[in-house]
Every structure is written in C-alpha cells, then in structure tokens.
C-alpha positions in Angstrom: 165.0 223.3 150.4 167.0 222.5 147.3 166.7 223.9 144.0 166.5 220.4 143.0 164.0 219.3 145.5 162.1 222.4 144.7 161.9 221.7 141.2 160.4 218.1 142.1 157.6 219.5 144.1 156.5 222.0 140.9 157.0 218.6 139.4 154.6 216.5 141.5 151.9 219.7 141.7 148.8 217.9 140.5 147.7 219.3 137.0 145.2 222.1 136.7 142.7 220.5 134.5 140.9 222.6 131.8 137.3 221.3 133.5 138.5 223.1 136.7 139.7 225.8 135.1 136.3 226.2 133.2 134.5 225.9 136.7 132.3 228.6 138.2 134.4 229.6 141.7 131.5 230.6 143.4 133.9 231.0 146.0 136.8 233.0 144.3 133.6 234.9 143.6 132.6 236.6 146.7 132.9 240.0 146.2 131.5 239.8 142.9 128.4 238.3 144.8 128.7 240.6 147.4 128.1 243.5 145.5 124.7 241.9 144.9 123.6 240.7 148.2 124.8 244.5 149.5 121.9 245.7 147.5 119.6 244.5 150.4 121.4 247.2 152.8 118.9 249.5 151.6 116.6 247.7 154.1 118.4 249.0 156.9 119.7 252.6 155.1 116.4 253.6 153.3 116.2 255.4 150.3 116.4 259.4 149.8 115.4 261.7 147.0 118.9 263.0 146.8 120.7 259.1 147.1 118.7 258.4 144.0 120.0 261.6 141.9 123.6 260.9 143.5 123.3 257.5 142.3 121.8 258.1 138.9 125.3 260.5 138.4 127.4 257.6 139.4 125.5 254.9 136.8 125.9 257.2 134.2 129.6 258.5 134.4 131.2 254.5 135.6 129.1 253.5 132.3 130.8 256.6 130.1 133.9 255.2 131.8 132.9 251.6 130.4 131.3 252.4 126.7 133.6 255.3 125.9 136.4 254.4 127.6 136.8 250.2 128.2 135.0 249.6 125.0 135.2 252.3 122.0 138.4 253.6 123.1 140.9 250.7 124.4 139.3 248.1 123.0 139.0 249.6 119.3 141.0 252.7 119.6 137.8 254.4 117.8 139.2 258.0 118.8 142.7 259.4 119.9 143.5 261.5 123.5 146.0 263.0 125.4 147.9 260.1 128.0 146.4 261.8 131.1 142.6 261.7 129.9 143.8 258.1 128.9 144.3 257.3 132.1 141.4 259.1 133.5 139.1 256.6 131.1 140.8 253.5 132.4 140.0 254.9 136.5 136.4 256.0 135.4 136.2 252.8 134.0 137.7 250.6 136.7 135.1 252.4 139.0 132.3 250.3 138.1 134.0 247.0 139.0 134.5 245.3 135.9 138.1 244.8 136.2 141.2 246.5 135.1 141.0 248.2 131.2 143.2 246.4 129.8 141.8 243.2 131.0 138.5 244.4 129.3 139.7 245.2 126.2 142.1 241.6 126.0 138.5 239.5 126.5 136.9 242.0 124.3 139.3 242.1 121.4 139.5 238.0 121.5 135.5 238.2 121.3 135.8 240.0 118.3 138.4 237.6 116.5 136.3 234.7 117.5 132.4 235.9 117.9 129.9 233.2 118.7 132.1 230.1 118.2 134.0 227.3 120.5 136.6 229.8 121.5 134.2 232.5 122.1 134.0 232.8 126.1 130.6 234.9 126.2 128.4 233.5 123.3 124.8 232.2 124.2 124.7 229.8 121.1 128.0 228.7 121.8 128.1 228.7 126.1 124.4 229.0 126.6 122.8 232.2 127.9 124.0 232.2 131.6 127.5 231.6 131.2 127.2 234.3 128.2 125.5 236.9 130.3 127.8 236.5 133.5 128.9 233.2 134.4 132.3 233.6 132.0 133.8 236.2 134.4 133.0 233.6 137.2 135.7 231.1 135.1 139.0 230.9 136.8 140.7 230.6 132.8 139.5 233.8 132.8 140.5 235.8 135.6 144.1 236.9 133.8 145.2 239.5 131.7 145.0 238.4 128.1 148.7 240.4 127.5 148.8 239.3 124.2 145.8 241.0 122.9 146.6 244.8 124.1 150.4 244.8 123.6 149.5 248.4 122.4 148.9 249.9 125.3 151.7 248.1 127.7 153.8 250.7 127.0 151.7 252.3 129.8 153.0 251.4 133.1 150.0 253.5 134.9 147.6 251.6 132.8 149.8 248.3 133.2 149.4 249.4 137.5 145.6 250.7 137.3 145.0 247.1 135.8 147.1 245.1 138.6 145.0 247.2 141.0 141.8 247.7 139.4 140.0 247.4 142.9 141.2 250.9 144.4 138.5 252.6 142.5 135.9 251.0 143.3 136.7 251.2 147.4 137.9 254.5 146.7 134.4 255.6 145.0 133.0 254.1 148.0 135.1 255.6 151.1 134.0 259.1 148.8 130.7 258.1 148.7 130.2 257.5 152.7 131.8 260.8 153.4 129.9 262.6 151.1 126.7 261.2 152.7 127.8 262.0 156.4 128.7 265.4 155.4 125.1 265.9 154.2 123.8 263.9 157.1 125.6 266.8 159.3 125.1 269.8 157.2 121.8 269.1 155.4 120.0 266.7 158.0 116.8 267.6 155.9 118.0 266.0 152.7 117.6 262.5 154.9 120.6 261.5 153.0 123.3 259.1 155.5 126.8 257.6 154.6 125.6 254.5 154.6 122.7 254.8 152.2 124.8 256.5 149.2 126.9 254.0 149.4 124.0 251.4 149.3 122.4 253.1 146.5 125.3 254.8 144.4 128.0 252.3 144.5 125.9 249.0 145.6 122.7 249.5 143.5 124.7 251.2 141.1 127.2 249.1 139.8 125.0 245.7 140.2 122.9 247.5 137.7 126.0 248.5 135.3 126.9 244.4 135.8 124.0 243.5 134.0 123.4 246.0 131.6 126.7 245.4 129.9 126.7 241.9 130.2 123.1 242.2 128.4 125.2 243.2 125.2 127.1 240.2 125.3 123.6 237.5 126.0 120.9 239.5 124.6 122.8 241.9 122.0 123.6 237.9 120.0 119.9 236.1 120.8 117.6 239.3 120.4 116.8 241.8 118.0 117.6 242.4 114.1 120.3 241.9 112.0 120.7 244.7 109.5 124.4 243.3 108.0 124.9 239.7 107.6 127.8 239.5 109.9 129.7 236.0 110.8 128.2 235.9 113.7 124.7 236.4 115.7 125.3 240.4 116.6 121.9 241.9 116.6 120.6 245.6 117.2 118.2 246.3 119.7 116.7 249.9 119.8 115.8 249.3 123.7 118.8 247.7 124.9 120.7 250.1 122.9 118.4 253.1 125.2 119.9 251.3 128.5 123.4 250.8 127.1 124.3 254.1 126.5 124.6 253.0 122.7 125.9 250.2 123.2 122.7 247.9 122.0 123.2 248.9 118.2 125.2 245.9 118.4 124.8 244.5 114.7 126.4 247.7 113.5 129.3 247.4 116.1 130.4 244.1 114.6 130.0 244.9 111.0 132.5 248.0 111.9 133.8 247.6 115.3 136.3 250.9 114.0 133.7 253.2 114.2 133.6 255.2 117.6 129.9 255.5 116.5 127.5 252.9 117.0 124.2 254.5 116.1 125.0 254.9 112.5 122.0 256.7 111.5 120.1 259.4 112.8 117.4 257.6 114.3 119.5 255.6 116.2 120.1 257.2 119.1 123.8 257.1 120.6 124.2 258.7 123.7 128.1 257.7 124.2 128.6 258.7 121.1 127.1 262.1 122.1 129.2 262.6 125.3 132.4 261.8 122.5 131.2 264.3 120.5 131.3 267.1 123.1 134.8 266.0 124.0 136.1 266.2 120.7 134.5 270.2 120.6 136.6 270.5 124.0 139.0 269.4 122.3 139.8 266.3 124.5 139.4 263.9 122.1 140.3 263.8 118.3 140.6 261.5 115.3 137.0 260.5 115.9 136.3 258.1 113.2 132.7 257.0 112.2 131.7 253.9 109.9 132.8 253.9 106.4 130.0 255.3 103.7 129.8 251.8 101.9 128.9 250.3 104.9 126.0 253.0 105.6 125.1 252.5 102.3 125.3 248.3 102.1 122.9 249.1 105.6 120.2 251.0 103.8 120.0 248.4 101.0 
C-alpha cells in the first residue's frame, strides 16, 4: 500500500464519537469483571484460618501501596523518598489492580482541578453515583494515561514501564500466592491451606474488596458525611469510611489541603496511613513529611 492510499484509509476511518467513547465496554471490561466473579472460586477452594490472615496481609499492604503510595505520594507529592522505595510504592501499588501509578495520579490530579463539576469523571452529583463509584474506569476516554498531568514524574522510565505494564503485579502476586499455598498444602497439610484457595481469598477477595473501598471515597466520600471546610465542592468526612480507608475517608480535610500527607488532622481522627508514613519517616525512608497548615487547623476548629 501507498503512503497515499494509506493516508486515505486513516482518512475514511469512521469517527470515534464522544458517546462511544463515554460508553461502559462491558466487554473491554472482562478482567475487571473477572476479578469479581472469581470471588465465587471459594465454592470449590474453601476457606482456611490461615487464607484469611494471608489475605488480611495482602488487603492491607496493596491498600498502603494505594493510600500512601498512588494517592499521598504521586498524586500530591505529600512526602519525599529515595527513587528505589519510589518505585517500590508504584509496584505495591499496581498490586491491587488499579492500574499503573501514574495513570492514578493523572485521573486523580484532574479530579482535584475540577471536583464535582461537568469535567469531573467520578462525581455522583455530576455522573450520578454508579458511574462515580466504578463505572468511570469502565469509560473507554478513560483507559489512557493522562501524560499531561504527571509530567513530574516522566523523568522515570521504570515508573513510565511499571505503568505500560501495570498488569505484571497483579499476575505476579498471584503466581506467588499459588505457590505459597501449595507449599503449605505439602509441608503443613494441617493448616488446610491449598494454592488455589490463597489465591481465591488473598488476591480475588482481596482486591475486589480494595475496588470498592477506594472507589467508596470517590461516591460516598462527596454524598455522605460532614463538611467541616466549605470547600468548592461536595468533599465530606466520614469517621467510618475513613476506619475502612486506611484514612482516606477524612475526605473534607483532604480537599481543603490536598498537600498535607496527613489526612486525619486532629487527634481524634484516626489515620492509619498516616501512621505507617510516620514509622517510615523514623526509618528514615521517607522525609519532608508535610502536614496541614495551622490556619487551616485552626479555620477547622472555628
């Protein structure tokens, strides 16, 4: 073929419309959906004492890997770290099947400019609650990396690769998984633990739970819940969501100071990510932990 004739065909493609490209692709969807139905494996693998503890490990570090990592750290660059543990953030993170980081923090940083309007792609007054909770990752206009928004991190060409192949992880965690569970299976037969079941319970049940939790942020954290700052948008903190979220449920605070790696600002808010920073920073991991501003603490207690 011709470069001409080539050029004619791009020419004559039919146009993507924006309704298509706002279209849930149930289809282009299937793992995502997958990862649900899976859940009902544990039919077949049972459950175990020692799946559930296993499990309970893996929900709490792939949600570190989302709170501290995705969110506080590449989305709002709340702390600073060494490249390496950088990277080790972004893989922890990529775990739980939520995409590449920098994909994360490109949606997340456009949220922020944009909260609970038109061009906001996960706000329940402005999308309604479902396409708010999970039905915006289900868009085909927003499968892509918004580039634009996280130009400060391209630099990075392991994060640049971890986000092109955000999937290993997740496989990866689960090949781990299965071979942990045959090994006890063989060495601990009395544990009743199998392959199959950990990765039923600790990657399956695991990160369908992690989906909806953080995606709770985004449809409950703006329709439930109290508004301490008046905030240009429909934020809200919820003390039980914020129990669930690692944090992440002080969400009214979050928007009124997204800078602050803390989100919990006062004492009886309860923060555990901030907790797990806190104890990195005394390793000496993490540094340059900044925290809200005292005019805003004190505009909060007014």
């Amino acid at each position: 073929m011709t470069r001409s004739s080539a050029v004619d065909v791009e020419m004559n493609k039919p146009a993507i419309s924006p309704e298509h490209n706002r279209r849930i692709e149930w289809l282009g969807n299937t793992p995502f959906v997958a990862v649900h139905l899976a859940c009902f494996c544990v039919l077949w693998t049972g459950v175990s004492y020692w799946a559930i503890v296993i499990g309970v490990v893996t929900l709490f570090a792939r949600m570190f890997g989302l709170t501290a990592g995705y969110h506080r750290y590449f989305c709002h660059r709340s702390f600073k770290t060494t490249r390496t543990f950088q990277f080790i953030l972004g893989l922890l993170g990529a775990s739980a099947a939520q995409m590449g980081p920098l994909w994360w923090a490109g949606h997340h940083r456009c949220h922020h400019r944009h909260s609970d309007t038109d061009s906001d792609v996960h706000s329940p007054s402005a999308q309604g609650f479902f396409r708010a909770h999970m039905g915006w990752i289900m868009r085909r206009e927003n499968q892509r990396t918004k580039m634009d928004w996280v130009r400060d991190f391209e630099q990075f060409p392991e994060l640049c690769w971890l986000d092109r192949n955000h999937y290993i992880a997740p496989i990866a965690l689960g090949v781990g998984l299965f071979f942990v569970g045959e090994w006890l299976r063989s060495v601990h037969p009395e544990l009743g633990v199998t392959g199959g079941q950990l990765v039923t319970i600790a990657l399956f049940w695991s990160t369908t739970i992690l989906y909806h939790v953080t995606f709770s942020v985004n449809s409950v954290g703006h329709r439930f819940g109290r508004r301490r700052y008046d905030t240009n948008d429909e934020s809200r903190n919820l003390w039980w969501l914020a129990l669930i979220t690692a944090g992440e449920g002080w969400h009214n605070n979050h928007h009124r100071y997204p800078a602050s790696e803390r989100q919990g600002f006062y004492w009886w808010e309860f923060d555990l990510t901030h907790c797990g920073v806190v104890l990195l920073s005394w390793l000496g991991v993490v540094w340059d932990v900044r925290g809200p501003a005292v005019g805003v603490l004190e505009e909060g207690l007014q």
